[in-house]
C-alpha positions as CSV (number, residue, x, y, z in Angstrom):
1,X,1.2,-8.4,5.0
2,X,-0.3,-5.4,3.4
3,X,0.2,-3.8,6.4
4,X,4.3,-3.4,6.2
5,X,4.2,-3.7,2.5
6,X,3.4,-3.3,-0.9
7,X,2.9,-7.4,-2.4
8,X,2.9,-7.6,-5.9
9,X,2.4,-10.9,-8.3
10,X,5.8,-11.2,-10.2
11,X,7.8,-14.4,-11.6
12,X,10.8,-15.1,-10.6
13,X,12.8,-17.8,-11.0
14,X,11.7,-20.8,-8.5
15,X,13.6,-21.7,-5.5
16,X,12.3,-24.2,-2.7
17,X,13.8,-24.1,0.4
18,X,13.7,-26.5,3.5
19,X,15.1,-26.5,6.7
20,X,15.2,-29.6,9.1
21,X,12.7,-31.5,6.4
22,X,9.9,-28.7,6.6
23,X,9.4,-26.4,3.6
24,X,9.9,-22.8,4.0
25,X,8.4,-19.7,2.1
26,X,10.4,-16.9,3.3
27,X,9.4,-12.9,2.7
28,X,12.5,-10.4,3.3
29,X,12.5,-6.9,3.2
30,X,14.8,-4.0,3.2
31,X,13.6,-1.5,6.0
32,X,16.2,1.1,4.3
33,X,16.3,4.3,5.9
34,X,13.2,3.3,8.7
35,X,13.3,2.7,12.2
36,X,14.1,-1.1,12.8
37,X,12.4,-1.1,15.8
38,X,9.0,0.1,14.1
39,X,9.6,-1.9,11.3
40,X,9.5,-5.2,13.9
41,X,6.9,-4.2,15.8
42,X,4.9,-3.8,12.5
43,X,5.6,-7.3,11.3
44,X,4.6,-8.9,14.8
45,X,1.0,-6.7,14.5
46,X,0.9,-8.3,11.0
47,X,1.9,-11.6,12.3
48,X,-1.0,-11.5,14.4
49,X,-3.5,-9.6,12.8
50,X,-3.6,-12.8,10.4
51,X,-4.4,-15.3,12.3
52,X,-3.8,-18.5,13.7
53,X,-1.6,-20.8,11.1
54,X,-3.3,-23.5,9.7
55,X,-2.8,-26.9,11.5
56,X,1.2,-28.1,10.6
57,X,2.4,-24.2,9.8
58,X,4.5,-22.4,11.9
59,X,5.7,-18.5,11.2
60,X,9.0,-17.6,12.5
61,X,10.7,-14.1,12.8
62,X,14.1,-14.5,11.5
63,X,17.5,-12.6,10.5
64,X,18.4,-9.4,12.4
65,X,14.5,-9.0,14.3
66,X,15.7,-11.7,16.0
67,X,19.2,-11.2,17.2
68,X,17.8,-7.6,18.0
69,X,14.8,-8.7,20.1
70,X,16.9,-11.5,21.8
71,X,19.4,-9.1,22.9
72,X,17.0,-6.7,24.0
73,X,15.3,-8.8,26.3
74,X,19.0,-9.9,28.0
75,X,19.6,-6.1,28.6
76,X,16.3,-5.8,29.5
77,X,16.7,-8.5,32.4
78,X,19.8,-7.3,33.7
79,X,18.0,-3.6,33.9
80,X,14.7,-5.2,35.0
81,X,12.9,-2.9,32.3
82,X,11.8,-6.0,30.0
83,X,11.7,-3.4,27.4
84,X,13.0,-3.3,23.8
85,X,12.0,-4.8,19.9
């Protein structure tokens, strides 16, 4: 995470979310002025760069990287470039 952000220890006032039964911890950020595109590609490399999940976690890119890569790769098949987020 370091990687596309600064993490600091704060409180805040507790929330636990689930979807479909599973627990979720969710970390958002606000790209602001930056290139969405690098921004995604940077959270992927961080993705990665930590790891396999422990047995019984999953990490899932949501929100706009999503909708952006998943339209991306429909222009990208009707161009045959493949290319995009």
């Amino acid at each position: 995470m370091s990687q596309v952000a600064d993490v600091q220890s704060t409180t805040v006032p507790g929330e636990l979310d689930r979807q479909n039964g599973m627990w979720m911890i969710i970390a958002s950020a606000n790209v602001g002025n930056n290139d969405f595109a690098r921004a995604a590609k940077e959270i992927d490399r961080a993705i990665a760069k930590a790891g396999q999940a422990p047995r019984g976690v999953t990490t899932q890119v949501r929100g706009q990287v999503s909708a952006l890569k998943q339209i991306f790769q429909r222009v990208g098949r009707r161009s045959g470039s493949g290319r995009g987020l």
